[in-house]
C-alpha positions in Angstrom: 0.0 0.0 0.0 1.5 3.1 -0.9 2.1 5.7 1.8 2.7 9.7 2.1 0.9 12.8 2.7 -0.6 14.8 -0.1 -1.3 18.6 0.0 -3.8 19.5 -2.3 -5.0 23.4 -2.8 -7.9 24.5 -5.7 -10.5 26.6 -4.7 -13.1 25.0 -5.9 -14.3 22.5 -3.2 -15.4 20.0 -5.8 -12.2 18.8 -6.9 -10.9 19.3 -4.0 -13.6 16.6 -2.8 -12.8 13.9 -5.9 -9.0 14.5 -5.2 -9.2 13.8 -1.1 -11.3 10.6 -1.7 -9.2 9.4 -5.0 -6.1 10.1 -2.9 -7.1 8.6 0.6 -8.6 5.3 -1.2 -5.3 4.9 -2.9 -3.8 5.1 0.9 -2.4 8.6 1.1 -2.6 10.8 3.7 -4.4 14.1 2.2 -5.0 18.0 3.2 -6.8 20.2 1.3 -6.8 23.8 1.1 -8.9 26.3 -1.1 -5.9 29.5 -1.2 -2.0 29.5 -1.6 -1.3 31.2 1.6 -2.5 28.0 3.7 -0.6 26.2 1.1 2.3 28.3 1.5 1.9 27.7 5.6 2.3 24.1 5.1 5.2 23.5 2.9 7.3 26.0 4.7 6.4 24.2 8.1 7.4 21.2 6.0 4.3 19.5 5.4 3.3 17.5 3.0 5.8 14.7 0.8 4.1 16.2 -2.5 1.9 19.3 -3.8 -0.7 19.0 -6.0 -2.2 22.7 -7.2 -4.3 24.6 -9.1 -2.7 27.7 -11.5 -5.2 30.0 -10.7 -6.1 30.5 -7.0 -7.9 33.5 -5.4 -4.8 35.0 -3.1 -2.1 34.2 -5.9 -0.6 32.5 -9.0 1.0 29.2 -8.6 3.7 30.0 -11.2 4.3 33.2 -8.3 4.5 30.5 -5.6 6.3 27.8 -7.4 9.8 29.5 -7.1 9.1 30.2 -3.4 8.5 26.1 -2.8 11.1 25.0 -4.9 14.0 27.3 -2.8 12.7 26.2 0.7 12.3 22.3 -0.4 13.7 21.7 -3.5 13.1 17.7 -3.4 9.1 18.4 -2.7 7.5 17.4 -6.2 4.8 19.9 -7.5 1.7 18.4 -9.4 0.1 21.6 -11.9 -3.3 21.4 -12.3 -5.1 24.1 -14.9 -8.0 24.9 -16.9 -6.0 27.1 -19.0 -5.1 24.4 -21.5 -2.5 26.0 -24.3 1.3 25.5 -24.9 2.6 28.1 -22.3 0.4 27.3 -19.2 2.9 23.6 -20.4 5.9 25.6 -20.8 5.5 27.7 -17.4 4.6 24.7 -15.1 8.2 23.4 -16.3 10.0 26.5 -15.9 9.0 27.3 -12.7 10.0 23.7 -11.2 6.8 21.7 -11.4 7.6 17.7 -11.6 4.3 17.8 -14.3 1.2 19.7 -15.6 -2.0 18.3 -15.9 -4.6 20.0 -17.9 -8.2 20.1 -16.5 -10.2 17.7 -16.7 -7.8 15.0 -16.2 -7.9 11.0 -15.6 -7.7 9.7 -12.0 -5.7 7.0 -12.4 -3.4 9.1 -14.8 -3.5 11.4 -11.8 -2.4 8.5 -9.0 0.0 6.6 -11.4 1.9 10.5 -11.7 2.1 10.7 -7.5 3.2 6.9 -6.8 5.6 7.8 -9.6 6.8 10.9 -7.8 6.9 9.8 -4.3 9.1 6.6 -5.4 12.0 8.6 -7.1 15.1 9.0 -5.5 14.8 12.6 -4.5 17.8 14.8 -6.1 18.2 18.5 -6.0 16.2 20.5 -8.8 18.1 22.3 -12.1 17.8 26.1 -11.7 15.0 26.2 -14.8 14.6 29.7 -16.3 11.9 32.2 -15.6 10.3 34.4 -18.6 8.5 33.0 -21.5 5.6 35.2 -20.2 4.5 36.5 -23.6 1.1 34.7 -24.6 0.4 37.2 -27.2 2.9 35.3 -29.6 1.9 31.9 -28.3 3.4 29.2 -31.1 1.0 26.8 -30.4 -2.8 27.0 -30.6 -5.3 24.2 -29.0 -6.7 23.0 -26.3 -7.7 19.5 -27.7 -6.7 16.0 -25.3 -4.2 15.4 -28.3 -2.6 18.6 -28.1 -2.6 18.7 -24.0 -0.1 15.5 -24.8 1.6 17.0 -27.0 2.6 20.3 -24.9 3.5 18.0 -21.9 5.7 15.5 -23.9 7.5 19.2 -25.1 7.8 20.7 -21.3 9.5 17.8 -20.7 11.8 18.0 -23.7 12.4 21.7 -23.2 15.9 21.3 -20.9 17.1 18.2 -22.9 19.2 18.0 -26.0 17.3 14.4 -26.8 17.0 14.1 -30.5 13.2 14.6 -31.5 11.7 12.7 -34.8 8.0 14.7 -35.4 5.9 12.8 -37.6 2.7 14.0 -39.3 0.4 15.0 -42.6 1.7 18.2 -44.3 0.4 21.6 -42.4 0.1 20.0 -38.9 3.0 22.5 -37.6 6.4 20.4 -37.8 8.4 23.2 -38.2 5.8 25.1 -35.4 7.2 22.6 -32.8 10.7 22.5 -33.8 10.8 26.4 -33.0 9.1 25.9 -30.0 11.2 23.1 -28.8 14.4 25.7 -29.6 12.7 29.2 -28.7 11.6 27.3 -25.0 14.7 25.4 -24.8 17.9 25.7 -22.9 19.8 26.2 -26.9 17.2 29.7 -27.2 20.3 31.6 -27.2 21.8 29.7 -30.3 21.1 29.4 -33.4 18.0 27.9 -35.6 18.8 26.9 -39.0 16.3 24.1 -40.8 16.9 22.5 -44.0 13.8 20.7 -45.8 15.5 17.2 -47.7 12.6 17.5 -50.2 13.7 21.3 -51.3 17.3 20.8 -52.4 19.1 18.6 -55.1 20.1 15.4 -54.3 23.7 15.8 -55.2 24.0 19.3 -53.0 22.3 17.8 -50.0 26.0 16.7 -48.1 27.5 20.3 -49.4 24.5 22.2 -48.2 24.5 20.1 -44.8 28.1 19.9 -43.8 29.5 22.8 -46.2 31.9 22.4 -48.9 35.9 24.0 -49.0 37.1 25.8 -52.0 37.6 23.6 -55.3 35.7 20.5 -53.5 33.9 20.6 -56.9 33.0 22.4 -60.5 31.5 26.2 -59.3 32.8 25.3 -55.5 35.1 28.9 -55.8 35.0 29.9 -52.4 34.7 28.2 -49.1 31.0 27.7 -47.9 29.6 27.1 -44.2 26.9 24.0 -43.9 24.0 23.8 -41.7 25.9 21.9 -39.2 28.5 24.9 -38.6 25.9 27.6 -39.2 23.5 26.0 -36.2 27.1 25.6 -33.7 25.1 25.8 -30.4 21.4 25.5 -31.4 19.2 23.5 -33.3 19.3 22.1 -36.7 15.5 21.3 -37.9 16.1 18.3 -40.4 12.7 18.9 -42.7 11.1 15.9 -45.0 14.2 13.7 -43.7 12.8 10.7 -45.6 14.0 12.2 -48.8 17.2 12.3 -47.9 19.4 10.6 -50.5 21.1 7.4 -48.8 24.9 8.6 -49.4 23.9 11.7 -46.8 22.4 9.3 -44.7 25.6 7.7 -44.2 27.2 10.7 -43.5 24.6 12.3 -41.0 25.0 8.7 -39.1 28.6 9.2 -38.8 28.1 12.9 -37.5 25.2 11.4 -34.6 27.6 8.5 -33.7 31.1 10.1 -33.3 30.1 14.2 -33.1 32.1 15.3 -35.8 32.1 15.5 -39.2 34.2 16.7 -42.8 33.4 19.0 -45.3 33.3 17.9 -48.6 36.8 18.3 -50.2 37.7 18.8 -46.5 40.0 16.4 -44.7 40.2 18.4 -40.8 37.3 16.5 -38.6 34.8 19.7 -37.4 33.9 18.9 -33.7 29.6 19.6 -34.1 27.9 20.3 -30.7 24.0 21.0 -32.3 20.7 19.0 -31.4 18.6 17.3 -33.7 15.2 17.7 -34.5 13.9 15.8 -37.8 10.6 15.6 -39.2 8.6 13.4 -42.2 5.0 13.4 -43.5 6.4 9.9 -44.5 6.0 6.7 -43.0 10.1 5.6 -42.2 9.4 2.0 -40.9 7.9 1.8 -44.6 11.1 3.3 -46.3 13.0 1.5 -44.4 11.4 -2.1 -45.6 11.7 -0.1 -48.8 15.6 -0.2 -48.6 15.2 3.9 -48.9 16.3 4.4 -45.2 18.7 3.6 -43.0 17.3 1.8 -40.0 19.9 2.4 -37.8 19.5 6.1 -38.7 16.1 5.9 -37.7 16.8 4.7 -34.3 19.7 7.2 -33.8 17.1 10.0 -34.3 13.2 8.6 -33.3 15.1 8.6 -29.4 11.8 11.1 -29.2 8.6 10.1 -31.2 6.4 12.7 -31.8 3.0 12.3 -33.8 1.2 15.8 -34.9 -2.4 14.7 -35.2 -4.3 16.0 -38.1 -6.8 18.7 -38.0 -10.0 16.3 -38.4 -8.2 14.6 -35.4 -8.5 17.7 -33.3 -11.2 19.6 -34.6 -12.6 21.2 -31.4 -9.4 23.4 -31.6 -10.8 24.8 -35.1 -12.4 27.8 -33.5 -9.2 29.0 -31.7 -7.2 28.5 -34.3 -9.8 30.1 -36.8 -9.4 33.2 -34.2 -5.9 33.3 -34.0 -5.4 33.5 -37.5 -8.1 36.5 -38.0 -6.4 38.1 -35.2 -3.0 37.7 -36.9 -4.7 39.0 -39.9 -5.6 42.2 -38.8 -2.7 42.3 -37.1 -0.6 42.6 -40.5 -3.5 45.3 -41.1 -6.3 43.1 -43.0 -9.6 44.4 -42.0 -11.1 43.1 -38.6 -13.7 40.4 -38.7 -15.4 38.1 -36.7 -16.5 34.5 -37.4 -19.7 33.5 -36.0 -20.8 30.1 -34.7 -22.8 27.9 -37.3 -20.0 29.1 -39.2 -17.5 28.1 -37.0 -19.5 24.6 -36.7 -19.4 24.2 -40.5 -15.8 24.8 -40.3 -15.2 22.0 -37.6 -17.6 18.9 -40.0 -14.9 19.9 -43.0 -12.1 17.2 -43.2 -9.1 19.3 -43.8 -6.9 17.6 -46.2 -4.6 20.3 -46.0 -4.3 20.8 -42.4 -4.1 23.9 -39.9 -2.0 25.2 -43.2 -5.0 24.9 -45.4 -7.3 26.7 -42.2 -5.0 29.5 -42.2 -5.1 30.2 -45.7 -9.2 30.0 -45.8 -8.9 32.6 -42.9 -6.8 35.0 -44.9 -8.7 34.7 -47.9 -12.3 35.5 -46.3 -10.1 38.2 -44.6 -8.9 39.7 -47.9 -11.6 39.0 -49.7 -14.9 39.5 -48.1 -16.4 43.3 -47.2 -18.6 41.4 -44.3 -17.3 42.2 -41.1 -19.2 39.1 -39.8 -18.4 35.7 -41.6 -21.4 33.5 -41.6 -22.1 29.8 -42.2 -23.3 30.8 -46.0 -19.7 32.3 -46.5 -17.7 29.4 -44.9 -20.4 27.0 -47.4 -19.4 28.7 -50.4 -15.6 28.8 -49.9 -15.3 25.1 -48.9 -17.8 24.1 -52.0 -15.6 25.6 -54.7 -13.0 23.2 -56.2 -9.6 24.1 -55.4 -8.1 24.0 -58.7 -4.4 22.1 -58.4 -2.0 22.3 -61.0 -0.9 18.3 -62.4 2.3 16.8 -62.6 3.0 17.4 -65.9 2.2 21.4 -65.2 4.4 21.4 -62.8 7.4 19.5 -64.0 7.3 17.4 -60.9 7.0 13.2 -60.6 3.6 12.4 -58.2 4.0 9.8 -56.1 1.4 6.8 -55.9 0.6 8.2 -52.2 0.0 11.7 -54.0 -2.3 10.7 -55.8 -4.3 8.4 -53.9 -4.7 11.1 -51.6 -5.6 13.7 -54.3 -8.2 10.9 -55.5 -9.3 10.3 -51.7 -10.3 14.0 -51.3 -12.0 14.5 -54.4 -14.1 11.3 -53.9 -15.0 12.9 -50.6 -15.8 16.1 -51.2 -18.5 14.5 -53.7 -20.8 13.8 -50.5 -20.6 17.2 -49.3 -21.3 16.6 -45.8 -22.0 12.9 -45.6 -19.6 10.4 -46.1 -19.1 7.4 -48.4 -21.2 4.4 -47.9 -19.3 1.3 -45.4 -17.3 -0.6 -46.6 -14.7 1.7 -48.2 -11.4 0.3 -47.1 -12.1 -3.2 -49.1 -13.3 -0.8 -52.0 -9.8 1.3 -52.4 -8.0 -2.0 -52.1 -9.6 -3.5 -54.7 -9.4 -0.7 -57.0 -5.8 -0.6 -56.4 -4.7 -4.4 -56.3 -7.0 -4.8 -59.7 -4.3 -1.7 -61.7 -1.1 -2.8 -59.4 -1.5 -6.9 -60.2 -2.2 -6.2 -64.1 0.8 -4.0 -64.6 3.1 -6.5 -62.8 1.5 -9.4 -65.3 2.6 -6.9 -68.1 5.6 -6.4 -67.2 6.1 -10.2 -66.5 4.7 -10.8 -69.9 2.2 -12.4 -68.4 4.4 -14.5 -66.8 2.5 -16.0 -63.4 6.0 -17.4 -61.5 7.7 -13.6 -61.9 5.1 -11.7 -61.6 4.2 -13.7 -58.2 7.9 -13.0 -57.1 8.3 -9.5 -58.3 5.0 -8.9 -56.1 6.4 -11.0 -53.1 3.0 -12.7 -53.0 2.8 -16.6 -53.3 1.9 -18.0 -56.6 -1.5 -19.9 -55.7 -2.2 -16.1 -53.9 -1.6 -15.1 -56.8 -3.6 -17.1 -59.2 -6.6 -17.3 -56.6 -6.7 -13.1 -57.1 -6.4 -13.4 -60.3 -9.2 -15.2 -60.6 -11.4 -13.1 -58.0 -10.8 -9.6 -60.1 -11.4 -11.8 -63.3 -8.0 -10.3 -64.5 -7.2 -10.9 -68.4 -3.3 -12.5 -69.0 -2.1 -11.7 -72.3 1.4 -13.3 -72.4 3.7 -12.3 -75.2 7.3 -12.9 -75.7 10.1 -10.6 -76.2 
């Protein structure tokens, strides 16, 4: 049975109610208290093994009384409770010394897994964490979601580290967003940050543009030019899109993780590096890897922290406050003022969002360009997610589309034909017959219609094979070369 007394302090008496019996039938000893000068009296009499709090109390801020705690007992752990749910109330609970933030309303168990955990660590003296950070008006971080109160923890935790950080997700869920933030917050904020996106630069001046080049290293190379890795000396290097990076730099950027160093190119001198790592990828690595596109033992050097951005659809009750903080950095840059009001902020929140709290902050600056109304309504918001975005092809662009392109290019257009409904059941089975019908008839071509290749070539056994063959009634035409 687990033992050790508990001071809790909200001022409102219901919580305080569900945390004293939670607490007790877990077999703590519990006070309660509804201001932060009785909670004040107690730790400084030395009450109390741990502290559980509210941010806002009605004599004074925890984030004022934090410091306080933390120089009379800097062992006592400090549990953060708050209702104020964004990135900095995170942020500030681990500057000012609190072992971790909880946003309300919270899990119980969550809550008593957190204080056995506390109360059974070896108690050590607490880093000196910085104070500041105060600003909220230029908050990076916007929601209030469950998935994004995980997300701003995981980050207060990350924020006095140099752990390497992989952030996964869709294009527009704010990679880059939370690379700043995890440098801006972090103890490196005094360095600086440089990013590079894999997916922007030519494969053959990805190791010059990374680790710099000296003079004659190669045709044009006329004068000597810093990389990434020098120009980021003492702050963060934000590795963008790193599953397109070509495997030869892979190699390289291994070497630099593993040994700390690293050579220009034409250069023969070994550069001591002393940067940290934060990659992202809309891309699925484990998949590359299989793919033989990816190392896998860089993988592992840099997912030492996982990070998943969920999409917008994942997360849409944060649509309004986003949706307001992009009008209000709208008018901010002097675009008129305007308001958004709530069946239109409801029709913005059923919209799927292929395109992500990128494609939300365009449709904000658009209706603020564009529209005289001072009030945007729910016919407004209709009108601009009806019309077809019109996207330029492949072949206007110049560029290859990859297979996952343009199965989600398909995807969205196939939804957006049901307006607000969605597709009958049954649609997972659909898409992978229409793609195993094309995918298993071009491998027969190219096989010449030969079953024992094209069943190898497909890593698929042949009976699988012939049995699928059969099922899509798929014609063989074999011909010889």
């Amino acid at each position: 049975m687990p033992t050790g007394s508990i001071l809790v302090a909200d001022d409102d008496a219901a919580i305080r109610t569900v945390l004293n019996q939670a607490l007790s039938r877990a077999g703590y000893e519990v006070r309660s208290c509804g201001n932060a000068a009785t909670l004040w009296r107690w730790v400084s009499q030395g009450d109390g093994d741990l502290v559980i709090t509210d941010v806002v109390m009605p004599d004074e801020n925890a984030f004022d009384l934090l410091p306080r705690i933390k120089k009379v007992r800097p062992d006592l752990p400090v549990i953060v409770m708050s209702a104020q749910n964004t990135f900095m109330t995170a942020i500030r609970a681990s500057e000012k010394g609190a072992y971790e933030y909880l946003p309300k309303p919270f899990d119980l168990k969550e809550l008593i897994a957190i204080v056995g955990r506390a109360l059974s660590e070896p108690k050590k003296p607490e880093a000196a964490l910085r104070a500041g950070g105060d600003d909220v008006d230029n908050i990076p971080l916007v929601g209030r979601s469950p998935a994004m109160q995980d997300i701003y923890r995981v980050l207060a935790r990350l924020m006095q580290t140099d752990l390497t950080v992989m952030i996964a997700g869709e294009s527009g869920t704010g990679k880059e967003l939370v690379a700043r933030a995890l440098h801006d917050y972090g103890k490196r904020r005094n360095g600086p940050f440089v990013a590079i996106n894999m997916a922007a630069i030519p494969r053959d001046l990805i190791e010059s543009e990374l680790f710099g080049h000296e003079k004659g290293a190669f045709t044009g190379a006329n004068a000597r030019s810093a990389g990434r890795f020098e120009q980021a000396e003492g702050g963060t290097l934000f590795l963008d899109e790193i599953g397109d990076m070509p495997m030869e730099a892979q190699t390289r950027l291994l070497r630099v993780l593993q040994q700390g160093e690293y050579t220009t190119v034409g250069g023969r001198t070994a550069i001591k590096t002393d940067v940290r790592i934060v990659a992202a990828t809309n891309k699925d690595l484990r998949i590359l890897i299989q793919q033989g596109l990816f190392r896998e033992d860089l993988f592992f050097r840099l997912n030492v922290v996982p990070l998943r951005l969920p999409p917008l659809r994942e997360r849409t009750e944060d649509v309004p406050d986003l949706a307001r903080h992009f009008f209000l950095q709208a008018e901010r840059e002097g675009l008129p003022r305007k308001q958004i009001d709530a069946a239109a902020l409801d029709r913005l929140k059923r919209y799927r969002w292929p395109g992500n709290v990128r494609e939300l902050e365009n449709l904000v600056r658009r209706l603020a360009a564009l529209y005289p109304q001072e009030i945007i309504t729910a016919s407004i918001i209709e009108a601009e997610l009806s019309t077809p975005i019109s996207t330029a092809s492949p072949e206007e662009t110049g560029q290859d589309e990859t297979l996952s392109s343009s199965v989600e290019r398909h995807l969205n257009t196939y939804f957006g034909g049901f307006g607000e409904n969605l597709p009958p059941p049954g649609l997972y089975h659909r898409i992978l017959k229409d793609v195993e019908y094309p995918l298993l008839s071009a491998a027969l071509a190219a096989t010449r219609g030969n079953q024992i290749k094209a069943a190898e070539l497909l890593g698929l056994n042949r009976n699988t094979l012939r049995k699928k063959i059969r099922d899509l009634d798929i014609q063989i035409i074999r011909t010889s070369r």
